[in-house]
N, C-alpha and C positions, 0 to 999 in steps of 0.2 A: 788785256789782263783784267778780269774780274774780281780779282782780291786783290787789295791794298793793304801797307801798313795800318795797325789798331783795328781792325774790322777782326769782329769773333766769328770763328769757325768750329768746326764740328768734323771731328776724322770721321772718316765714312768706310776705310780701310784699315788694314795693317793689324799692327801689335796695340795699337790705343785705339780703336774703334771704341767710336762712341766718348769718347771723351771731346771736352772742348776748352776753347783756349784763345788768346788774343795771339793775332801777327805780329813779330816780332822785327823780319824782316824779310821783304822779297827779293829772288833771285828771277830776275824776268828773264835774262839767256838761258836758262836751264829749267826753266816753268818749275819752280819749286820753292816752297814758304820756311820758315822756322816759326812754330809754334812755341809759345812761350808754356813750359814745364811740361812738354813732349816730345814725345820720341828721343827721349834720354840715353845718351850713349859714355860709356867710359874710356876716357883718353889717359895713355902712359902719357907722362912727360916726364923727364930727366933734369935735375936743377940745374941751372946755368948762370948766365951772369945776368942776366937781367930781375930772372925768378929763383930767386934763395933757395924754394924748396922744390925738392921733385914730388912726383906721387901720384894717386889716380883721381881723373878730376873728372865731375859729371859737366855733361853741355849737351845743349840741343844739335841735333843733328836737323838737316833738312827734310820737307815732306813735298811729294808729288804732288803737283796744283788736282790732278786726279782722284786726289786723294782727302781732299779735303771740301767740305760745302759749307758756305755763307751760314749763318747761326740768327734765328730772326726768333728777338724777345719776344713778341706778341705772340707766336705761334707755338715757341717751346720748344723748336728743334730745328735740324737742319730744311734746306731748303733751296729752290731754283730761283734766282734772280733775273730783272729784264733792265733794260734800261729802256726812261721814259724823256722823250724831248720837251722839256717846261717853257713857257712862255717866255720867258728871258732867255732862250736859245740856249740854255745849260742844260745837259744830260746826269740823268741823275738815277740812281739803282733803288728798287725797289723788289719785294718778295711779291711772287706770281703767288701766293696761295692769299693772303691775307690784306696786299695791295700796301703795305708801309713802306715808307722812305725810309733807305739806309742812310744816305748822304742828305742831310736837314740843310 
């Protein structure tokens, strides 16, 4: 998996191309993210006993790991990552265009 929770992205497809946003959470069986205040979708729901009221509620739907690329502040846009093996045997991500650590 090359995205993780908190790491900013950058849709590269869809109906929100071009916009970006923090992970909010990964689905690793189904290679698919939830971006936080993307790809907004409206849900019925019916009041019940738990939820008082019924009515139309906005929520993020999931996005395609395809669909979205690593977002690198120094460079100002989206971007390809690698991972680099550091000295103390920890693997660590980095943008190929500009050479910055994602993981500090």
């Amino acid at each position: 998996m090359r995205l993780k929770k908190d790491d900013k992205v950058m849709v590269i497809g869809g109906k929100d191309k071009g916009k970006s946003g923090k992970i909010k959470k990964v689905i690793q069986s189904k290679d698919r993210v939830v971006v936080e205040k993307l790809n907004m979708v409206k849900r019925h729901t019916k009041p019940g006993m738990d939820q008082t009221q019924g009515g139309i509620i906005e929520k993020e739907a999931s996005i395609h790991l395809s669909n979205v690329m690593l977002y690198c502040e120094k460079c100002a846009k989206a971007v390809r990552n690698g991972v680099r093996k550091m000295s103390d045997n920890s693997n660590v991500r980095y943008c190929k265009q500009c050479e910055e650590l994602f993981d500090k």
